[in-house]
C-alpha positions as CSV (number, residue, x, y, z in Angstrom):
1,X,-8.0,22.7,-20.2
2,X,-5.4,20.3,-21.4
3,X,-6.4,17.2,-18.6
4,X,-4.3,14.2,-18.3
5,X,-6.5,11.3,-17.1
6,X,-4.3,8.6,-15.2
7,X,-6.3,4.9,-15.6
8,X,-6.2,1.1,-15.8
9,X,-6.2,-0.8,-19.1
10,X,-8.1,-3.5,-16.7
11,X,-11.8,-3.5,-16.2
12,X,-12.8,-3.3,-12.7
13,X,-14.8,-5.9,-10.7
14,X,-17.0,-3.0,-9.2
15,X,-19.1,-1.2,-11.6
16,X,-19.1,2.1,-9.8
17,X,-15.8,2.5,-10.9
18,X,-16.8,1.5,-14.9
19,X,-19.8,4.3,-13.9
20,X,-17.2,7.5,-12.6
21,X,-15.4,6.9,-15.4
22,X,-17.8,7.1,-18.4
23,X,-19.5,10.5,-16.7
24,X,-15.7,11.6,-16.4
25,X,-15.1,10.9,-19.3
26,X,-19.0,12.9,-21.1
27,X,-18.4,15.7,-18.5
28,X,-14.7,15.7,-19.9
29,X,-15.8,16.6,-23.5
30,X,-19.1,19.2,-22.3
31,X,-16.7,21.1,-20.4
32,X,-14.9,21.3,-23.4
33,X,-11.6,20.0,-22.2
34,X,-9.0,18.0,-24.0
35,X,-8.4,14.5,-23.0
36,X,-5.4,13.0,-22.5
37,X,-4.9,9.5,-21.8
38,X,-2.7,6.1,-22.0
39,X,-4.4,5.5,-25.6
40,X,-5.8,2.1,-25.1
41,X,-9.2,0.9,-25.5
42,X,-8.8,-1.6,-22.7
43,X,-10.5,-1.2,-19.1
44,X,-11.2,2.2,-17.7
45,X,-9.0,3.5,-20.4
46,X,-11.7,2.7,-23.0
47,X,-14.5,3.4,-20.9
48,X,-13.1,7.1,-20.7
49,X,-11.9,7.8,-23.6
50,X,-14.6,6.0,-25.5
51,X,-17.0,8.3,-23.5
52,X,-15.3,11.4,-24.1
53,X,-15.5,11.0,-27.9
54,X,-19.5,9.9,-27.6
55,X,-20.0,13.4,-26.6
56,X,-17.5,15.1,-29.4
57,X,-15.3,16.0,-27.1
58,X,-10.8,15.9,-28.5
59,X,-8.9,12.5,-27.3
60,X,-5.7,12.4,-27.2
61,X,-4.1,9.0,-26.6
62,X,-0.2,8.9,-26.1
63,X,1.3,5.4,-26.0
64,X,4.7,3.5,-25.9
65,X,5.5,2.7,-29.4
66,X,7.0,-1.3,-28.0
67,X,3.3,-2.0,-27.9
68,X,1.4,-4.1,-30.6
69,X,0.0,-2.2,-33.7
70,X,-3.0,-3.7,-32.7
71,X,-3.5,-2.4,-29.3
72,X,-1.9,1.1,-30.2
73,X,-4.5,1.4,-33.5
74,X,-7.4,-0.2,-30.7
75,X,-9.1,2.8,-29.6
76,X,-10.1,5.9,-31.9
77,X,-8.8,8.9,-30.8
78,X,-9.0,12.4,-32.5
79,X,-4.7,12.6,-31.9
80,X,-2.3,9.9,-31.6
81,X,1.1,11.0,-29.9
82,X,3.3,7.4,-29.6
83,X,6.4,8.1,-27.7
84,X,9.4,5.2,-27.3
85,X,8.9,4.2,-23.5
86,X,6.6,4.5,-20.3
87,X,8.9,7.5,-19.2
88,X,8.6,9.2,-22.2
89,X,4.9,9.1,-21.9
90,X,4.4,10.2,-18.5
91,X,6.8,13.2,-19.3
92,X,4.9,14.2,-22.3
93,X,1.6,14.0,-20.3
94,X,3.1,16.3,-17.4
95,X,4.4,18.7,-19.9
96,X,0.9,19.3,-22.0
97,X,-1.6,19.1,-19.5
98,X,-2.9,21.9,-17.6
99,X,-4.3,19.5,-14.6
100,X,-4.7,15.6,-13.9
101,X,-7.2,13.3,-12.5
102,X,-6.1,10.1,-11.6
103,X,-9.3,7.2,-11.6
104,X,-8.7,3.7,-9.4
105,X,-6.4,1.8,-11.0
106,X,-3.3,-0.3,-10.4
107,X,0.6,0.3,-9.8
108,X,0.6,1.8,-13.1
109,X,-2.0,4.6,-12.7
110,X,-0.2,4.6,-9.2
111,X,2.9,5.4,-10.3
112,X,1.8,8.7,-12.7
113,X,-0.2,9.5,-10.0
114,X,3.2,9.9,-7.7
115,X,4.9,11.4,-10.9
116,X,3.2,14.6,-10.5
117,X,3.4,14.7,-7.0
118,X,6.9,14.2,-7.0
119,X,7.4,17.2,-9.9
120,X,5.1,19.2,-7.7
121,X,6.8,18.6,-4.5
122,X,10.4,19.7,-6.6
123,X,9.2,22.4,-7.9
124,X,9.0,21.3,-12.1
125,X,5.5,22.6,-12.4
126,X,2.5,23.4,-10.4
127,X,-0.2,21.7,-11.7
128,X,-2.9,20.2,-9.7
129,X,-3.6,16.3,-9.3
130,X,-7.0,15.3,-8.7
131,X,-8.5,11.9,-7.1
132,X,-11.4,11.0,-8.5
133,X,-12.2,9.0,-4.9
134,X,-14.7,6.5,-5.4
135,X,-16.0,4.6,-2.8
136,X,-13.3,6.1,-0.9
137,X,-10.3,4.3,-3.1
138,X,-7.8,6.8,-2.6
139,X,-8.2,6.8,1.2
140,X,-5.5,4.5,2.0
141,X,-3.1,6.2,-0.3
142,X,-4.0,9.7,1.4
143,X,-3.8,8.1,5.1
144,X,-0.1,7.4,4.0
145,X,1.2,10.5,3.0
146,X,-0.4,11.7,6.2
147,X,1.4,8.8,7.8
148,X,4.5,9.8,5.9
149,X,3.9,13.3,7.4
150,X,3.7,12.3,10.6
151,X,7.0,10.2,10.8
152,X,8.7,13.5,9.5
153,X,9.3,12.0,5.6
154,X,6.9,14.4,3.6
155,X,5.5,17.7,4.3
156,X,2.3,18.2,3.3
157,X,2.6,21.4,2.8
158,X,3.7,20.1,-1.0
159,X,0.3,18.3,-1.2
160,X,-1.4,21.5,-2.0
161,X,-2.1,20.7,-5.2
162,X,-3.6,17.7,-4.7
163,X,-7.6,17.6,-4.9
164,X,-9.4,14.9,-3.8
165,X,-13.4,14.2,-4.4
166,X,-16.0,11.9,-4.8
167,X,-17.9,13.1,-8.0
168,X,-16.3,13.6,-11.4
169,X,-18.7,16.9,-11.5
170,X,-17.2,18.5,-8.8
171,X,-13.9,17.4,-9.1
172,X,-13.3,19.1,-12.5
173,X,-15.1,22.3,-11.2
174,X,-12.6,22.1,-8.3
175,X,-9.5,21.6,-11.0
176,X,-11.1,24.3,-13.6
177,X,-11.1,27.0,-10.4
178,X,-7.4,26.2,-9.3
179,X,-4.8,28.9,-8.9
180,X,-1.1,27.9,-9.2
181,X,1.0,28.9,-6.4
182,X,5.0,29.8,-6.4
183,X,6.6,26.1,-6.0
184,X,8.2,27.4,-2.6
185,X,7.2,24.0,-0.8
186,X,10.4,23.0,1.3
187,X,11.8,20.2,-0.6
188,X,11.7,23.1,-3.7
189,X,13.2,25.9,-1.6
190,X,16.0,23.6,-0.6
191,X,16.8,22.8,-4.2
192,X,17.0,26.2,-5.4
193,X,18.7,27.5,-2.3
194,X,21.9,24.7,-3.5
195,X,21.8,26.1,-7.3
């Protein structure tokens, strides 16, 4: 599989973090999968990427082209994709990955994280979103969209796709055996039933 990895380009203060990452990143390139990432060498970005290619595995970095030549040359990486903006990148990540796994990270990893959630929930693709949960990271961010549920704003009947575990191993096994369903979730049917 084609899988997007969603990441800080800080390091972490707590090194079970650094740890999830690197095996992601070696279990990434056994499996055989293609890595896609933010193309820096930085933080958990490097520690990923830099793991995958340890093992052999293809890295594919795809980064706004407004950064430094410096940082966008920093990391290795078996294909370089550089696209003009932020946006750009998180569509071209969407649109070639077969399946995502978001590590903890910041509002940036945050906000791709809610990018495929949103073109889940209207219906763009149906491609599932993992949380590589960590020391329970992703908790709060799950206790919200069950908040959300609960105040009637979100139906979590579009969170299908969304996988959530604590060990990279199982998390990919969990993405790898995944079976796309019709994008009939409300907020979809209601779209197409206006067209």
């Amino acid at each position: 599989m084609n899988i997007s990895v969603f990441c800080g380009a800080t390091l972490p203060s707590n090194i079970e973090y650094i740890k999830a990452a690197h095996q992601l990143g070696q279990l990434l390139a056994l499996g055989g999968h293609t890595l896609l990432y933010g193309g820096s060498n930085l933080g958990l970005m490097g520690t990923v990427s830099s793991a995958a290619l340890e093992k052999g595995g293809h890295v594919v970095g795809v980064i706004p082209s407004f950064f430094t030549e410096e940082i966008i040359l920093s990391q290795p990486v078996s294909e370089l994709v550089r696209v003009s903006s932020i946006a750009e990148r998180k569509e071209y990540l969407i649109a070639h990955s077969d399946a995502f796994i978001a590590l903890p990270g910041g509002i940036g990893t945050v906000d791709e994280t809610f990018e495929v959630l949103v073109a889940n929930q209207l219906g763009l693709c149906s491609k599932p979103m993992g949380l590589l949960n960590t020391l329970g990271f992703f908790n709060p961010q799950y206790d919200m969209l069950r908040r959300m549920e609960a105040d009637g704003l979100y139906n979590l009947t579009d969170a299908r796709y969304l996988i959530i575990d604590d060990q990279p191993e199982s998390l990919l096994q969990m993405l790898a055996a995944f079976i796309p369903l019709p994008n009939d979730g409300p907020v979809a049917r209601r779209l197409r039933n206006k067209a």
